[in-house]
C-alpha positions in Angstrom: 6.9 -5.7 -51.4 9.3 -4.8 -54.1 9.0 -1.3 -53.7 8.7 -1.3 -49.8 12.6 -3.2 -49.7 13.2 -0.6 -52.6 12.1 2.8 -50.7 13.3 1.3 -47.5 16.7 -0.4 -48.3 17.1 1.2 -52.1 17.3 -2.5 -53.3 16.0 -3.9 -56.6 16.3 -7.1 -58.2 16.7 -8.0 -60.9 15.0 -11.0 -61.2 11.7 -12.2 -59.6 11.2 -16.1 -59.1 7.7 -17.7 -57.9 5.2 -20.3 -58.8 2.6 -20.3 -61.4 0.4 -18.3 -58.9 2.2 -15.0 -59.7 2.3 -15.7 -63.7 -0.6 -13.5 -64.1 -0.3 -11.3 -66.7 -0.9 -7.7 -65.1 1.9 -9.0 -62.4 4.1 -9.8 -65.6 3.8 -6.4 -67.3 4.3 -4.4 -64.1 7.2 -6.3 -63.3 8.9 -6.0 -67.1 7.9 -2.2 -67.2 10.3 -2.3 -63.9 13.4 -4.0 -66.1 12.9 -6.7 -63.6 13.0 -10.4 -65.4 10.4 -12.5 -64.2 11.2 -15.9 -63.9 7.6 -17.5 -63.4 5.7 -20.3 -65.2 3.1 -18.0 -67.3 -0.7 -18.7 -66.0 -1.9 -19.9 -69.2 -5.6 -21.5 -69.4 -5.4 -21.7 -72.8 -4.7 -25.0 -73.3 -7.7 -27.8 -74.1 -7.9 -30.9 -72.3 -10.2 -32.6 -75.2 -7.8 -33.2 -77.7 -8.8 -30.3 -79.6 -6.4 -27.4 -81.3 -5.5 -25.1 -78.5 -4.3 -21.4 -78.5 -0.4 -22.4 -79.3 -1.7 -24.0 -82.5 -2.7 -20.8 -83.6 0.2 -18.6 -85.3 -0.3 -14.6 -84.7 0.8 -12.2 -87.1 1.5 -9.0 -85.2 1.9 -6.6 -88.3 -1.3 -7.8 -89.9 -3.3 -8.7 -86.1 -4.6 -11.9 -87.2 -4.5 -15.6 -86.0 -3.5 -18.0 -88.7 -4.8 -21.3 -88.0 -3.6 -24.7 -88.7 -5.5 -25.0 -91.7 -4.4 -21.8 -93.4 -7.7 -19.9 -92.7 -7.5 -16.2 -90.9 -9.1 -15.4 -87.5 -9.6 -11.5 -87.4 -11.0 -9.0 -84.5 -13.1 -6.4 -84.7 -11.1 -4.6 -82.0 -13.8 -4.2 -79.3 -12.0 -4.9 -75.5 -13.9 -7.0 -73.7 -13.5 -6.8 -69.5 -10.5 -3.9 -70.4 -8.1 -6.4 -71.4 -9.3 -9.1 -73.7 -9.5 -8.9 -77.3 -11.6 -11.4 -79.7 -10.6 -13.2 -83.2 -13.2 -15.2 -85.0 -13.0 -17.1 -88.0 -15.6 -16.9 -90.8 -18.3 -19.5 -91.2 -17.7 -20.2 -94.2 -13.9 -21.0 -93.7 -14.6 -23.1 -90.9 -18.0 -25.3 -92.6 -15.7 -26.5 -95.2 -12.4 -27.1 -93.3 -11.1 -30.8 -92.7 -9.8 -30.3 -89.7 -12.6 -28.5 -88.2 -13.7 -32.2 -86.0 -10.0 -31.5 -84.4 -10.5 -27.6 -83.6 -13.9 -27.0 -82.5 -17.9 -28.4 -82.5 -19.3 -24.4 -82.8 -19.6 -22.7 -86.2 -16.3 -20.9 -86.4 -13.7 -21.0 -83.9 -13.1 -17.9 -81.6 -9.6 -17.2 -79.3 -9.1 -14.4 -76.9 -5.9 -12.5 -76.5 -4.4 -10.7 -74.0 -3.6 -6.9 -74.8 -0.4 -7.6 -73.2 0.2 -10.8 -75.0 3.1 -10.2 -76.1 4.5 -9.4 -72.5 3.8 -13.0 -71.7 4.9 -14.5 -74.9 8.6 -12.7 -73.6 8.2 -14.0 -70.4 7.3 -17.7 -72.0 11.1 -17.2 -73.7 12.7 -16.4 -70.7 11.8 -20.8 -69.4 14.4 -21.5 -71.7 17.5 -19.6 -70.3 20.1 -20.8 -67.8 18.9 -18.2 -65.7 15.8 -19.3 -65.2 16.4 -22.6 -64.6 18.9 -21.2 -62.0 16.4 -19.3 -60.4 13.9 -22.3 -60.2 17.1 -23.8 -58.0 17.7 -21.0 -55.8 13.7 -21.2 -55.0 13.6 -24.7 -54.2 15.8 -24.0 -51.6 14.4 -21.3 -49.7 10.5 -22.6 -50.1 11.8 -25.8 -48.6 12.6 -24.3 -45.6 9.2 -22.7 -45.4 7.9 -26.3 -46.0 9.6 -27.8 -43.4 8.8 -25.2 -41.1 5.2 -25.9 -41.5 5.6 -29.6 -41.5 8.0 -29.8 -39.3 8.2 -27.4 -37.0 4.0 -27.2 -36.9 4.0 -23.2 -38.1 0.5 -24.4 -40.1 -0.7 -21.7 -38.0 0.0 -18.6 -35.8 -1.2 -18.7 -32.4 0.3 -15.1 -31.6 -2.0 -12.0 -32.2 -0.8 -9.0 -33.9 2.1 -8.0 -36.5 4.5 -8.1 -33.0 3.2 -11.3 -32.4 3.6 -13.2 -35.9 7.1 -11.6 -36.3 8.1 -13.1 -32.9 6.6 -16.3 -33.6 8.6 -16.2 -36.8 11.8 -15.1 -35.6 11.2 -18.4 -33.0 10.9 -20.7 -35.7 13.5 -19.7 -37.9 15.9 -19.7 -34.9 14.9 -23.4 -34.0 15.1 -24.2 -37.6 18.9 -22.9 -38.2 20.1 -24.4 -34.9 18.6 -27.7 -35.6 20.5 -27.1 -39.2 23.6 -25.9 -37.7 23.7 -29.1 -34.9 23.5 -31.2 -38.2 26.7 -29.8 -40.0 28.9 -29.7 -36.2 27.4 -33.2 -35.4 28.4 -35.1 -39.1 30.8 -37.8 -38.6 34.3 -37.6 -39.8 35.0 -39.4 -43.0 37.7 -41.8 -42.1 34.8 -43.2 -39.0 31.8 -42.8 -41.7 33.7 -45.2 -43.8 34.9 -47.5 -41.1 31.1 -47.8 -40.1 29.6 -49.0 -43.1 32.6 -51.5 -44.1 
């Protein structure tokens, strides 16, 4: 979509805003190797509903590619790519057999992470949360998916009943139009202030 409106209109934003559906992290890098900012909630499974140490409890080093756990012991790769995008760290047995904390972090023999190779493309777009900008993307959004909302709910677009691109882009333009003139009949229709107040004393 963003390069159909940018071939056919020569627009570009430059910031994208969406759910957590579109914080995958291929979308991520393609849209930050465009210099467009994505505001999105990063798709993150990493996190462990047990109680145990998660990913994010694990420091990385970049210059020395290594994990540093919360006890002080190193979790290294081999450097084999696993599925063309994920990358292992294991930490020794040894390290792991005699650690204290090892009930809190994991019931196999050493504790393994995967990592993104574009990691660090997500761990930018993780920093971007906690920017104004962000947060005044996550405003503008609310506002335009709650008119979709309502048109489903409301105005019972659940589904099409038309046939055909024609069809859905009529049924569409339909909807919308119903939508802004039950909006607009809203804002003519709003009582004057001085007979507002004189209603509710």
């Amino acid at each position: 979509m963003v390069e159909r409106v940018e071939r056919r209109f020569d627009l570009r934003p430059r910031r994208l805003a969406g759910d957590t559906a579109y914080g995958a992290v291929r979308l991520l890098k393609w849209l930050v190797d465009r210099n467009i900012a994505p505001h999105l909630p990063v798709w993150d499974k990493s996190a462990r509903a047990d109680g145990t140490y998660s990913r994010a409890d694990f420091v990385f080093d970049q210059e020395r590619n290594i994990y540093v756990c919360p006890g002080g012991a190193k979790l290294t790769s081999t450097g084999n790519i696993d599925q063309g995008h994920i990358v292992y760290y294991r930490a020794s047995k040894n390290d792991c057999s005699r650690c204290s904390l090892k009930p809190k972090c994991t019931t196999a023999t050493a504790r393994k992470l995967t990592r993104d190779l574009n990691e660090d493309v997500r761990d930018r777009v993780r920093a971007l949360a906690d920017t104004e900008a962000f947060e005044q993307s996550r405003r503008e959004r609310k506002k335009v998916e709650m008119r979709f909302a309502r048109m489903k709910r409301i105005l019972r677009l659940d589904r099409f009943r038309l046939r055909g691109l024609s069809g859905i882009r009529d049924e569409v333009l339909l909807t919308a139009t119903a939508q802004n003139l039950r909006r607009l009949a809203k804002l003519l229709c709003r009582a004057p202030p001085s007979q507002a107040a004189s209603c509710s004393a």
